[in-house]
N, C-alpha and C positions, 0 to 999 in steps of 0.2 A: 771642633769638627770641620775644620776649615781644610783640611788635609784632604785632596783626592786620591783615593789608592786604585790602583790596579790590583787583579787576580787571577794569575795563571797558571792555572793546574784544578782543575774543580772536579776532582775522584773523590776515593771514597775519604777523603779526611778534607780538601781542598774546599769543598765544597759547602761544608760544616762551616771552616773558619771562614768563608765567605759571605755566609750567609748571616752568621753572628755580626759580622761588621753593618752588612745593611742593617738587621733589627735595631744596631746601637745607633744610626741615624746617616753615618759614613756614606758618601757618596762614595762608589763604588763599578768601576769598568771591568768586564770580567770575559775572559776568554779560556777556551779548552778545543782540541782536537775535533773532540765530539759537543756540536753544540747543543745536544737534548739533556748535555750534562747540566745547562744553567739555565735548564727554561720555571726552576723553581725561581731561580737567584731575579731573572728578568721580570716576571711578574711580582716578586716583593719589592722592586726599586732598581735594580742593579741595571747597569746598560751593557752593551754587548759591541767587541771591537774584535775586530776581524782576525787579526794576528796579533804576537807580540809589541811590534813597531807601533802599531794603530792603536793598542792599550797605550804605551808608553807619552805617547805624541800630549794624550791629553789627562794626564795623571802628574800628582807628585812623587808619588812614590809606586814602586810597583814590586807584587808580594808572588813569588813563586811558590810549588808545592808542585813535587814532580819527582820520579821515582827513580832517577838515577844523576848523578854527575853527571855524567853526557850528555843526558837531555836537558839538563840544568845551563849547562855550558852552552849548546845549542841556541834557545830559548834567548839565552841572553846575547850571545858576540854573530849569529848566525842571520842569513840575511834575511832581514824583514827584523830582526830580534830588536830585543831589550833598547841596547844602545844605539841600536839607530834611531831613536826615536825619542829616549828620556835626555831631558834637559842636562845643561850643566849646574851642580847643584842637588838632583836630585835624589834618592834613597832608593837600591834597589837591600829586599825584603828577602832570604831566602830563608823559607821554613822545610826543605827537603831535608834530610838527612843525611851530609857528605861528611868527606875526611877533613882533618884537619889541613892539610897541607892543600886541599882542593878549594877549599874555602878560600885562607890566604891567596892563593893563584888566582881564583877569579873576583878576590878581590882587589887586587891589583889590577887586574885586565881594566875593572870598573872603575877603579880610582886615576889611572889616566883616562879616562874621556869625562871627568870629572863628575863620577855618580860615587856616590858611600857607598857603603855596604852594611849590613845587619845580618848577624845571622840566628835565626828563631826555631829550631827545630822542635817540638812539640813530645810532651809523653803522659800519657794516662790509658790510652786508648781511642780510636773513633766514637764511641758511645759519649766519652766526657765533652770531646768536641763537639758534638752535635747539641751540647746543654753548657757550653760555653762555660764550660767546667776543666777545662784541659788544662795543663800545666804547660806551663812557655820556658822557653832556657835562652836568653839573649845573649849573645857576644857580640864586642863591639864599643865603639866609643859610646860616652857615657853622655857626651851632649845628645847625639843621636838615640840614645837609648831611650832618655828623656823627652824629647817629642815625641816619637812615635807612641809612647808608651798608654795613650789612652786606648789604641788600637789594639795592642796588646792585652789588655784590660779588658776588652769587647771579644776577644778571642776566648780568656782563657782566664781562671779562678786564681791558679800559684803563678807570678810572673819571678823569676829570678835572673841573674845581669851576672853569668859564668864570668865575666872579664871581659881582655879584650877581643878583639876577633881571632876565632878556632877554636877558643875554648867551650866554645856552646856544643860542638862537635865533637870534642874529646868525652865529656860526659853525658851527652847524649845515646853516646854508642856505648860508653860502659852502662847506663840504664837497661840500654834492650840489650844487651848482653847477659847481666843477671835477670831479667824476665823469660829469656830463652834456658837459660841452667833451666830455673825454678819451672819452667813451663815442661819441663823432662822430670823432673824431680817429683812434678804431682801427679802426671802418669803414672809414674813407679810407684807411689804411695797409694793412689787409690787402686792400682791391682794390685796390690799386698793386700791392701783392705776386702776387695771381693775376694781373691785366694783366697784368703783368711777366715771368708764366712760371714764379714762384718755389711751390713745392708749400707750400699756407697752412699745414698744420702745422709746419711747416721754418720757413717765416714766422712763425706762429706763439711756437716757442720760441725762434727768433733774437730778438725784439720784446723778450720777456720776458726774455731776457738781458743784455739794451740798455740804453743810457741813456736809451732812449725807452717804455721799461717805464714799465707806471702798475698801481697793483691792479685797476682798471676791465678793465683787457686781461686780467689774469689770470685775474678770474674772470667777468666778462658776457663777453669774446673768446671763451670757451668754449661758452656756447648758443651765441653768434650761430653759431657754427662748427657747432655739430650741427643747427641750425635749429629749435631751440625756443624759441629768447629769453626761456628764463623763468624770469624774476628776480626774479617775487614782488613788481614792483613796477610801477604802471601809468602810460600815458602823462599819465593824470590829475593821479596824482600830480607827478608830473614837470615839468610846467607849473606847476599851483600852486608849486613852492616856487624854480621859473626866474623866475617874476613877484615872489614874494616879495625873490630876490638883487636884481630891476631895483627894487624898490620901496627897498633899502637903497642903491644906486648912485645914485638920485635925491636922499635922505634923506642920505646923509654925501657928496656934491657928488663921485664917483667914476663917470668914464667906464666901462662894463661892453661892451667892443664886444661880446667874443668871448660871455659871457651874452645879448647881444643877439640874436646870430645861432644860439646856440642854443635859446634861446626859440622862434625861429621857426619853426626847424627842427623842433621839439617840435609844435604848433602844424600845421604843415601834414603831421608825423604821423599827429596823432592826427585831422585832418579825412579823413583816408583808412584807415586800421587803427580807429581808435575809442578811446575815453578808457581802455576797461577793457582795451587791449592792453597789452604789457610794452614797458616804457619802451626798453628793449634792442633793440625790433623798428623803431626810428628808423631803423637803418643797414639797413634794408630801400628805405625811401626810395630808396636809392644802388643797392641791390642792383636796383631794380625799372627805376631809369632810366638802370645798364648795359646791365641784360638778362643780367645775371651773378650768380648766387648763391654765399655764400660759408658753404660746405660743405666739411667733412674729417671721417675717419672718428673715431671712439674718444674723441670728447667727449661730457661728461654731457648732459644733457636738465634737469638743474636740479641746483643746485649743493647 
């Protein structure tokens, strides 16, 4: 526990692994745009630095979570950022979800002003993060992987070590790529199912009994069923990391029909709901060009 981390990005998933590191004992500096975002984190222990630089100055390591490349990039090489402030020697943490090739890049950028790099992008859901239940995917050297990794352990239930750096990117984004198929695929099933006559909760936990069970059904099939779709996570994002799967489908010479068709589907979502809807609210698309919504009592409103 001797490790001081930084934490910049504290939204809706940022904030979770941030706060699982203080519970675990982790002294902890933490910064975000909006500071009401860490007035939970400040009052369980957490301390609070002004910018990036002012995190870095007095941290070992310092953990981003941040919703694009750019601002990733920003964050880190921009001024007041990352390296101006972290040591030589020190770990910069990225748990966003970039490309592989973007990764590599800034992690070179990092590795000349002599910081490492990791990279930890996260998959289960906001919900498992918040119970420090989430699943971690590290790339990156193996010594490095190794210290930090109690950190790791305080974040998250499955830790796995994809290789070396980028490869935590690569399958990260093939993850939320088949969660996006499967999250169109139980749309389509459970309006077969009401079409059909069949009572959606009965459908419901028939599906998830099935060999045609996916985790996606179990736990977004649950908004979409109370009519909240909210999952914490946006059509925005959702796009950016469907382009990211076609950008690797391009890159290692792999036909992606079904990533094709749900890019698009994403895509002519979010041009009618909007970027900042939940990714979940797609199978609304179907609902709206039935004329049928799919609704059942005794489901959460967010998981």
């Amino acid at each position: 526990m001797t490790i001081t981390y930084g934490f910049i990005g504290l939204g809706h998933l940022g904030r979770h692994l941030a706060g699982s590191l203080v519970r675990a004992g982790f002294s902890v500096v933490v910064n975000d745009l909006d500071r009401g975002n860490a007035e939970d984190l400040l009052n369980a222990g957490a301390r609070w630095a002004d910018d990036p630089q002012a995190v870095a100055e007095v941290v070992d390591a310092v953990i981003t979570c941040l919703p694009s490349p750019k601002v990733s990039e920003r964050v880190l090489t921009g001024e007041r950022g990352i390296l101006s402030g972290l040591k030589s020697g020190g770990t910069w943490i990225e748990m966003s979800t970039l490309d592989e090739q973007e990764v590599l890049r800034l992690g070179k950028i990092a590795g000349e002003r002599g910081v490492r790099m990791l990279e930890a992008p996260v998959t289960g859901g906001v919900h498992l993060a918040a119970t420090a239940e989430i699943t971690v995917i590290i790339g990156g050297d193996e010594d490095l992987y190794a210290l930090h990794l109690p950190a790791f352990q305080a974040m998250g239930k499955r830790i796995f070590r994809a290789g070396p750096l980028g490869k935590a990117a690569v399958i990260k984004v093939i993850t939320n790529m088949l969660a996006f198929i499967h999250l169109i695929a139980t749309g389509e099933a459970l309006m077969l199912a009401k079409k059909g006559g069949i009572d959606l909760t009965d459908a419901f936990n028939i599906i998830k009994a099935s060999s045609g069970n996916s985790f996606v059904h179990e736990t977004e099939g649950q908004v979409i069923l109370n009519g909240s779709y909210n999952i914490n996570f946006t059509m925005d994002l959702a796009c950016k990391d469907l382009g990211f799967a076609m950008g690797f489908g391009r890159d290692f010479g792999v036909p992606l029909d079904l990533a094709s068709h749900a890019l698009q589907t994403f895509i002519r979502a979010r041009s009618v709901y909007g970027g900042d809807a939940w990714s979940s609210q797609v199978v609304k698309l179907l609902e709206d060009a039935v004329g049928t919504d799919l609704r059942a009592p005794g489901f959460p409103a967010e998981l």
